[in-house]
C-alpha positions in Angstrom: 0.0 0.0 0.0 2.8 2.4 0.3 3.4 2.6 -3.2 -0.3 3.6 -4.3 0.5 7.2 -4.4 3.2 6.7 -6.4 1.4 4.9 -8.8 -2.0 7.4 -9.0 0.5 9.9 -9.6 2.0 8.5 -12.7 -1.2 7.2 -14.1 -3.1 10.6 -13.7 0.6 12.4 -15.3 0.1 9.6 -18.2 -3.8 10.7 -18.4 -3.3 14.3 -18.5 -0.6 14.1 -21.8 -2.6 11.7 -23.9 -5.5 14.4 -24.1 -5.5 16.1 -27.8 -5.0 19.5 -28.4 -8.1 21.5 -30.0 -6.9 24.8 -31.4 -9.0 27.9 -30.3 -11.6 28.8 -33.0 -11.6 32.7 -33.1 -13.0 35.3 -36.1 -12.1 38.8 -36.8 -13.2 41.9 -38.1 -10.4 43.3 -39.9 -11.5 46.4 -41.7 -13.8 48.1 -43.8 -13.4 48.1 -47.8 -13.3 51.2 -50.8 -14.8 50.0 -53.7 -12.4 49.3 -56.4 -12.7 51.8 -60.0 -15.2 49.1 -61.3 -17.3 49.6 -58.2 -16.9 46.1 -57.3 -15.5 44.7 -54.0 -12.5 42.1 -53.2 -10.2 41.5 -50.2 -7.5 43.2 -52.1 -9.4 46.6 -52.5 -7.8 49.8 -50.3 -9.3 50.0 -46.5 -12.1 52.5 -45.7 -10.9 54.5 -42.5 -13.5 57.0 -42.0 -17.1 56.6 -42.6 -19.6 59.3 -44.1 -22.9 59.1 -45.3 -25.5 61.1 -47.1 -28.8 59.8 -45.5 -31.1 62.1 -48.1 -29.2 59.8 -50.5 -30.0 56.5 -49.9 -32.3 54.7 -47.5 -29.5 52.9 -45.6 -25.7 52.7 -45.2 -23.1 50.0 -46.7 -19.8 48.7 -45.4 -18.0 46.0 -46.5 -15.9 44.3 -44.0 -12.9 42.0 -44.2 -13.4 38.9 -41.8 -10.5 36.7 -40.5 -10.0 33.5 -38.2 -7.5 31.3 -36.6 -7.7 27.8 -35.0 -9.6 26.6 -38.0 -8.1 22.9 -39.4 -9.3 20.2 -41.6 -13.1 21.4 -43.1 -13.6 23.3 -40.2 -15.6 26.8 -41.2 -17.8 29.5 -39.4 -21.2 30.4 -40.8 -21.0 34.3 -40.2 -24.7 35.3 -39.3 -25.6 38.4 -37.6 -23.4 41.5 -37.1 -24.1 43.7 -34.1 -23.8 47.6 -34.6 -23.0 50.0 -32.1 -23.4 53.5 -32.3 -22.2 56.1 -30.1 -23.1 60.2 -30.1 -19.9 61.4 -27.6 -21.6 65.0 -27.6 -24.2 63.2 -25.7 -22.1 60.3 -23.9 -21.2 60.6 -20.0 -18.0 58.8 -18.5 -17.5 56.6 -21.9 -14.7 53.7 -21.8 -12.4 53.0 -24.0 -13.2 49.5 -24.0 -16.3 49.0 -25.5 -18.1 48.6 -22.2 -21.3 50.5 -23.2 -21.5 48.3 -26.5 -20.9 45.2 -24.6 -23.5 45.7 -22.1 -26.4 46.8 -24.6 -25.9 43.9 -26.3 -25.7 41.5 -23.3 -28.6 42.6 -21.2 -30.0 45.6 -22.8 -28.4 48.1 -20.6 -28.6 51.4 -22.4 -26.1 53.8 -21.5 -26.4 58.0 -22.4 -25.2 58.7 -26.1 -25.3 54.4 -27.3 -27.7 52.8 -29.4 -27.4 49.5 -31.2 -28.9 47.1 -33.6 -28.3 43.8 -34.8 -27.9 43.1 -38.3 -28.8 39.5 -40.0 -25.8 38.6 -42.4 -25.1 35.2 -44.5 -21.6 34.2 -45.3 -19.2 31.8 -44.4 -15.5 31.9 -44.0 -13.7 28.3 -44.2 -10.2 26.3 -43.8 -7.5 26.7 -46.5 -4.5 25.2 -47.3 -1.3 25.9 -48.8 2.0 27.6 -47.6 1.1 31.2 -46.1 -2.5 30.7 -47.0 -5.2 32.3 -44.1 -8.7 32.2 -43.9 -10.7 35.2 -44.9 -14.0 36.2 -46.3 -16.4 39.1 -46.9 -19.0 40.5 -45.4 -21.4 43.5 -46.5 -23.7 44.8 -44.1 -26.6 47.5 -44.6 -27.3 49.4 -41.4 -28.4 53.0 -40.5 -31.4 53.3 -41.8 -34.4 56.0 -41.0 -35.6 53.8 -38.2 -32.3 53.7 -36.6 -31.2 56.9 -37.4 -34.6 58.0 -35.5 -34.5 55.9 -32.5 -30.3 57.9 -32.3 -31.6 61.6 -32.7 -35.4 61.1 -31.6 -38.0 60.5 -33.6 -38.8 64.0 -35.1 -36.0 63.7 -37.2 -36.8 63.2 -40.7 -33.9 63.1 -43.7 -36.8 63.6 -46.4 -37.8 67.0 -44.3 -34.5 68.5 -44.2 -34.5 70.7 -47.4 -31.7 72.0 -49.7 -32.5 74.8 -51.8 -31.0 77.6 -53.5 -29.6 80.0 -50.6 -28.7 84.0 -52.0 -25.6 84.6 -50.3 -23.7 88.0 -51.8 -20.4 88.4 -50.1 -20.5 91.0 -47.6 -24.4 91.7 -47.7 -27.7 90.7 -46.3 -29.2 88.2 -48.7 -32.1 90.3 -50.5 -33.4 88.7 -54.5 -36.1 86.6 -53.8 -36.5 85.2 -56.8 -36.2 81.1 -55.9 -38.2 82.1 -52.9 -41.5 83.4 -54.0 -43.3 83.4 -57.4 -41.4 86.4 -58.6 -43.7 87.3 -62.1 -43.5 90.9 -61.4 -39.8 92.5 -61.7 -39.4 95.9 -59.5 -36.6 97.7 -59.7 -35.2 96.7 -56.5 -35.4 93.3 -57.6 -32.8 93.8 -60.7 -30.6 95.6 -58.1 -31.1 92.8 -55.6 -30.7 89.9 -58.2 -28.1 91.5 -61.0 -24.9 89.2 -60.2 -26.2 87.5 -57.2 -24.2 84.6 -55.7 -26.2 81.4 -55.3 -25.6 78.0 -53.7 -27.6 75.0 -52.8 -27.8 74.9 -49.2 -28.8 72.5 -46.9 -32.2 74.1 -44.7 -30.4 73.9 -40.9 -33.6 75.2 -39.1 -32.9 76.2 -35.2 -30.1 75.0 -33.4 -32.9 72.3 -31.6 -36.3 70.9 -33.1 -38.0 68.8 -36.3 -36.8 68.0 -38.5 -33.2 67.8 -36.9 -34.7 66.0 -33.8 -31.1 66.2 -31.5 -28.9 65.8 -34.1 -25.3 67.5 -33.3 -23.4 70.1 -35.1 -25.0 70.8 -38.8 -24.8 70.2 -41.1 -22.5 67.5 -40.3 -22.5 65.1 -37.2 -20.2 62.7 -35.9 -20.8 59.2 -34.9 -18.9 56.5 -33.9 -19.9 53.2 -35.3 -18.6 49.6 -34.0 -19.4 46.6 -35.6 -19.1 43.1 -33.5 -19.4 39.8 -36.0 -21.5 36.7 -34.9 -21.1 33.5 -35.7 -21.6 29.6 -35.6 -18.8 27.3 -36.2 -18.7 24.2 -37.5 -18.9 22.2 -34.3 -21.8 24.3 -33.4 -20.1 26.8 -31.1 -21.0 30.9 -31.2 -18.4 32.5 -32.2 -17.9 36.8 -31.7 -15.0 38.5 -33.0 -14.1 41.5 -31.1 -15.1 44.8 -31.8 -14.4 47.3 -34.9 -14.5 50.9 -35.2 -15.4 53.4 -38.1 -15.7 56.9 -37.4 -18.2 57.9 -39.5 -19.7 61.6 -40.1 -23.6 61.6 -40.9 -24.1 64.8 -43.3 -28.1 65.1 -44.6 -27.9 66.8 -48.1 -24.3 67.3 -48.2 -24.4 65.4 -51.9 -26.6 68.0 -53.2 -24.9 71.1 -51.8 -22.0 73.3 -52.0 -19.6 73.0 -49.2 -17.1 71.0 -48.4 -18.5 68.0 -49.8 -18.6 68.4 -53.1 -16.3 72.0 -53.1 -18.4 73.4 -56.0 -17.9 77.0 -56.9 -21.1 79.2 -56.4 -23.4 80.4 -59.3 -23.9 83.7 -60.1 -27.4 85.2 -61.2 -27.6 86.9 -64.7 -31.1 88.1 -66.5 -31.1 87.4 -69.8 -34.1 89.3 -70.1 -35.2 92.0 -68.6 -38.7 91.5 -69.7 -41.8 93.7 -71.0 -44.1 96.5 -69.2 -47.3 97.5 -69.9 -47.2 101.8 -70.3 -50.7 103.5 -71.1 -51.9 100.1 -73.1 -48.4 99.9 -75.4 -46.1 97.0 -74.1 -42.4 98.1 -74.5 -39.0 96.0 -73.6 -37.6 96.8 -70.2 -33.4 97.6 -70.2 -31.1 97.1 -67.2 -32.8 100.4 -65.7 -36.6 98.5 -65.7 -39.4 100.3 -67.4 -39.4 103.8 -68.9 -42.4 104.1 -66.6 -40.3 103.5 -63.6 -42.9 102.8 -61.3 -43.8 99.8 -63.3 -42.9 96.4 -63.2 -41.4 93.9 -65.9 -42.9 90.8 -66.9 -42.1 87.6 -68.6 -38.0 88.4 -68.0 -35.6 85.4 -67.7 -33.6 85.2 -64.8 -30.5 81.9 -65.0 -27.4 81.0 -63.3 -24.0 81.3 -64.2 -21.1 78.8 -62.2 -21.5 75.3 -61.1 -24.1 73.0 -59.1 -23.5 69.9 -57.0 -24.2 66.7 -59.6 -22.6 63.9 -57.4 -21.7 60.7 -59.2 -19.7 57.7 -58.4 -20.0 54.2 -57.3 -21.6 55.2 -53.8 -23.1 58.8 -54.0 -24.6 58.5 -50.7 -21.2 57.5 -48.9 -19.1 59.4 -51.2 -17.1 56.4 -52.2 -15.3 55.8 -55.9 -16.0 59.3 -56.6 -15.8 60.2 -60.5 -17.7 63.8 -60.5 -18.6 66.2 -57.4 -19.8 69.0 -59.5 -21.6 70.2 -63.1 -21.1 73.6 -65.3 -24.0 75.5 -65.6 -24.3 78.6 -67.7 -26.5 81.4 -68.0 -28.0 82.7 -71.0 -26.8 80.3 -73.6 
């Protein structure tokens, strides 16, 4: 009996080696994708650091992500099915981590922290096993996420993209804004009109409305406002196991209208407002041409003039207008009086 420790011991040492070693199944979110100059998307395309997105342009927004994974061997593979999207407005966020912590928790148990919001996003792909010298699993994933809904439940539900307006803003350098004529139905020409309107500089600007209130709801700074997005991939490998990768950020800047308006965007020059013609009056019963100086009656008003636009106008095209991605045009000419 003295030896029976001696012999558990070796036979539980002998147990404890023979047991095979099973690698760790893990995925990963890489990055997020450009689009390549035929618009089409591959693992080889150039990364996508910085988000923007035009929601008057589309009804949703559109990464694609590059997935990874280790500890895969044999046929083993991962069906990628859902991605989880966080969203964070730091304007409005108290005593944020830098670890996630607020995205974690929503997800886990619904806790809702001041400035986070998230939704889960169904996705179908798979990323498998390969072989070869140097070879390592990867896949892609596209996901379509931030759309009215979402973007309502983040700035409150009296936001409305279709209700936020661009139009044609009068903005002469230096002076009050005074021709009228995209504002009202200008049929009557006074001669404070040809003074107000005679080289004019126009631009399509996006309606900002007051600093709170519909349709902006709580969105931030205008007409640009920034949001972080995270995106957390779930899936099921091939054993039947869930699988998360950890999280990955975009920054991403949410700008209503900023495809169909000068500013930074698209850094179109202004227009400039030219009549053409200065239309007719109506003197005593005789209709005569009105000049540059209005009617020889001066009292009177011109009719049937034509008023047009001289510069250039926002005319966005490219692979993803509303995400200003593969750009190819950001502006058009326009010119008066041709």
């Amino acid at each position: 009996m003295k030896y029976l420790p001696l012999v558990l011991t070796f036979l539980v040492l002998v147990n404890c080696s023979a047991e095979p070693i099973v690698p760790l199944q893990a995925i990963q979110l890489k990055r997020a994708l450009e689009p390549d100059s035929e618009c089409k998307f591959s693992l080889t395309n150039e990364s996508w650091v910085e988000g923007w997105y035009d929601p008057k342009a589309a009804s949703s927004m559109s990464v694609h992500l590059e997935v990874g994974a280790t500890g895969l061997v044999g046929s083993d593979f991962v069906d990628l099915q859902a991605v989880r999207v966080c969203y964070s407005d730091m304007s409005r966020a108290t005593d944020a981590s830098d670890d996630h912590t607020e995205c974690d928790l929503y997800f886990r148990d619904g806790t809702e922290s001041p400035g986070f919001f998230g939704e889960t996003v169904n996705v179908n792909a798979q990323i498998e096993n390969c072989s070869g010298e140097g070879c390592l699993p990867a896949a892609l994933v596209q996901v379509q996420f931030l759309a009215e809904p979402m973007l309502q439940k983040i700035y409150s539900e009296s936001y409305s993209s279709s209700a936020i307006s661009v139009w044609f803003s009068d903005a002469p350098m230096g002076e009050a804004a005074c021709c009228r004529y995209f504002y009202t139905d200008l049929f009557l020409l006074t001669g404070e009109d040809r003074v107000c309107c005679t080289n004019a500089i126009w631009e399509m600007g996006i309606s900002t409305g007051p600093e709170t209130g519909a349709p902006w709801g709580e969105f931030g700074s205008r007409p640009g406002s920034e949001l972080k997005v995270e995106f957390q991939l779930v899936g099921q490998s091939s054993n039947g196991e869930t699988v998360t990768s950890t999280w990955l950020s975009l920054p991403t800047t949410v700008c209503p209208g900023c495809t169909s308006a000068h500013g930074e965007t698209t850094g179109c020059d202004t227009m400039t407002g030219e009549f053409c013609d200065f239309g007719v009056c109506d003197v005593d019963g005789i209709v005569e041409s009105c000049t540059d100086a209005g009617c020889s009656e001066v009292e009177t008003p011109c009719t049937n003039f034509s008023y047009q636009l001289d510069g250039e106008t926002p005319d966005v095209e490219g692979c993803i207008v509303s995400q200003m991605q593969g750009i190819t045009q950001r502006c058009k000419e326009v010119r008066a009086c041709d």
